[in-house]
C-alpha positions as CSV (number, residue, x, y, z in Angstrom):
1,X,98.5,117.0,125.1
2,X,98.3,113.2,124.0
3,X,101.8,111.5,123.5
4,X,101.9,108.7,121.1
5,X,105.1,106.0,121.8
6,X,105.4,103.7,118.9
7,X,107.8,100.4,119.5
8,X,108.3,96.9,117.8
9,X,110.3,98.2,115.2
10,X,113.3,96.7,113.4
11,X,115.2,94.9,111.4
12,X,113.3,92.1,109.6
13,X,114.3,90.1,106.4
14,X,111.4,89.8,103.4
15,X,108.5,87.2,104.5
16,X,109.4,88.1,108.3
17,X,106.4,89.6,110.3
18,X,106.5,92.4,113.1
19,X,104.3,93.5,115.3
20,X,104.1,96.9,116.0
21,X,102.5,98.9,118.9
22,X,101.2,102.0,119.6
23,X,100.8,103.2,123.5
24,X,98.6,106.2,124.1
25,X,98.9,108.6,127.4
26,X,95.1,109.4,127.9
27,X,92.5,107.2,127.7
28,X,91.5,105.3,124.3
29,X,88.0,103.8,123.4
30,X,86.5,102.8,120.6
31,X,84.9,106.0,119.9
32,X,88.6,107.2,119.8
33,X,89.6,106.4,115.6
34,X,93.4,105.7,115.4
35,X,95.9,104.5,112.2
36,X,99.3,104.0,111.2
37,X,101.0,105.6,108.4
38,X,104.2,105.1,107.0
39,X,107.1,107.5,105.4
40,X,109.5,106.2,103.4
41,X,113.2,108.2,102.5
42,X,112.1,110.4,99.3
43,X,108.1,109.6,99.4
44,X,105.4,111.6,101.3
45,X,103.5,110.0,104.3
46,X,101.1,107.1,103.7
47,X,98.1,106.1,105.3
48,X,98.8,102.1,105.9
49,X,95.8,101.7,108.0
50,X,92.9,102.9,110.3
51,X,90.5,101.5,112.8
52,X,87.7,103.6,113.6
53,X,84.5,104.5,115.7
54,X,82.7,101.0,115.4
55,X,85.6,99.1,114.3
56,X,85.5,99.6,111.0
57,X,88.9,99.0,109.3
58,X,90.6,100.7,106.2
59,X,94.1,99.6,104.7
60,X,95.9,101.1,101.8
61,X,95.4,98.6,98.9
62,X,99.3,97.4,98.8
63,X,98.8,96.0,102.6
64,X,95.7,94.4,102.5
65,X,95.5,90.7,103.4
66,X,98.8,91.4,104.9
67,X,99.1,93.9,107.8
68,X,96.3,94.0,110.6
69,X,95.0,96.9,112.6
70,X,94.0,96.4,116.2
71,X,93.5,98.0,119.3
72,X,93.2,97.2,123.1
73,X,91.4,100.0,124.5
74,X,92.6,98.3,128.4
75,X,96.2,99.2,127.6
76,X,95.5,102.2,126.0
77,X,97.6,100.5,123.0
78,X,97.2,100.1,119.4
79,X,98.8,97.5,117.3
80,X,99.4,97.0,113.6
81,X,100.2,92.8,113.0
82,X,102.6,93.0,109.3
83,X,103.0,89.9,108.1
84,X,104.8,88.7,104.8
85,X,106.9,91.8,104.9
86,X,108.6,93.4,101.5
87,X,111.4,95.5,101.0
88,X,109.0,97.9,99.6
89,X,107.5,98.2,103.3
90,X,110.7,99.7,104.4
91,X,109.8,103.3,106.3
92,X,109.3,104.9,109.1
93,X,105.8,104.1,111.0
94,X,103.9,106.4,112.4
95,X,100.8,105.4,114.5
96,X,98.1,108.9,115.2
97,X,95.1,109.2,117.3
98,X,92.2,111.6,117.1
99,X,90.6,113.1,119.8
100,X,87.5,115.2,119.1
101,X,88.8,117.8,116.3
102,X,92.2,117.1,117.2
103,X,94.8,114.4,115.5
104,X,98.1,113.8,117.6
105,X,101.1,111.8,116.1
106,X,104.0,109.6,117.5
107,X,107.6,109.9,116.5
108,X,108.1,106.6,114.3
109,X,109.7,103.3,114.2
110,X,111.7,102.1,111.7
111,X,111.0,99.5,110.2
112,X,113.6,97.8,107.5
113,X,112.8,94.9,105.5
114,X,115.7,93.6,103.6
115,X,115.5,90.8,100.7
């Protein structure tokens, strides 16, 4: 069983950036695709962004030119970079990771943007 444990959420106010990360308990290489979605109260689940086999990149069109998918396969980590944060990018983020026919979540972090 993989665990996901998402951090580097918080409090930020509009125009703020976060960074957050996403550290894997197995092994993680770039034949490994992960993302991050979001939830926000009332909304279904999002796909923000996704790096996959090959480094390709995908971001949902209201974060592009904004937030930044990366990973560091050495650290087992995955990081999404959010800059020039909005109120409307106020949710709970959930980084996943797929491993052969199987897709494991974290738990969230919150992430609040006030104006």
């Amino acid at each position: 069983q993989v665990q996901l444990v998402e951090s580097g959420g918080g409090l930020v106010q509009a125009g703020g950036s976060l960074r957050l990360s996403c550290a894997a308990s197995t092994r993680i290489s770039s034949f490994n695709a992960m993302g991050w979605s979001r939830q926000a109260p009332g909304k279904q689940r999002e796909l923000v962004a996704a790096i996959y086999p090959g480094g390709n990149t995908n971001y949902a069109d209201s974060v592009k030119g904004r937030f930044t998918i990366s990973r560091d396969n050495a650290k087992n980590t995955a990081y999404l970079q959010m800059n020039s944060l909005k109120p409307e990018d106020t949710a709970v983020y959930y980084c996943n990771f797929r491993q052969f026919s199987s897709t494991y979540w974290g738990r969230g972090t919150q992430v609040t943007v006030s104006s």
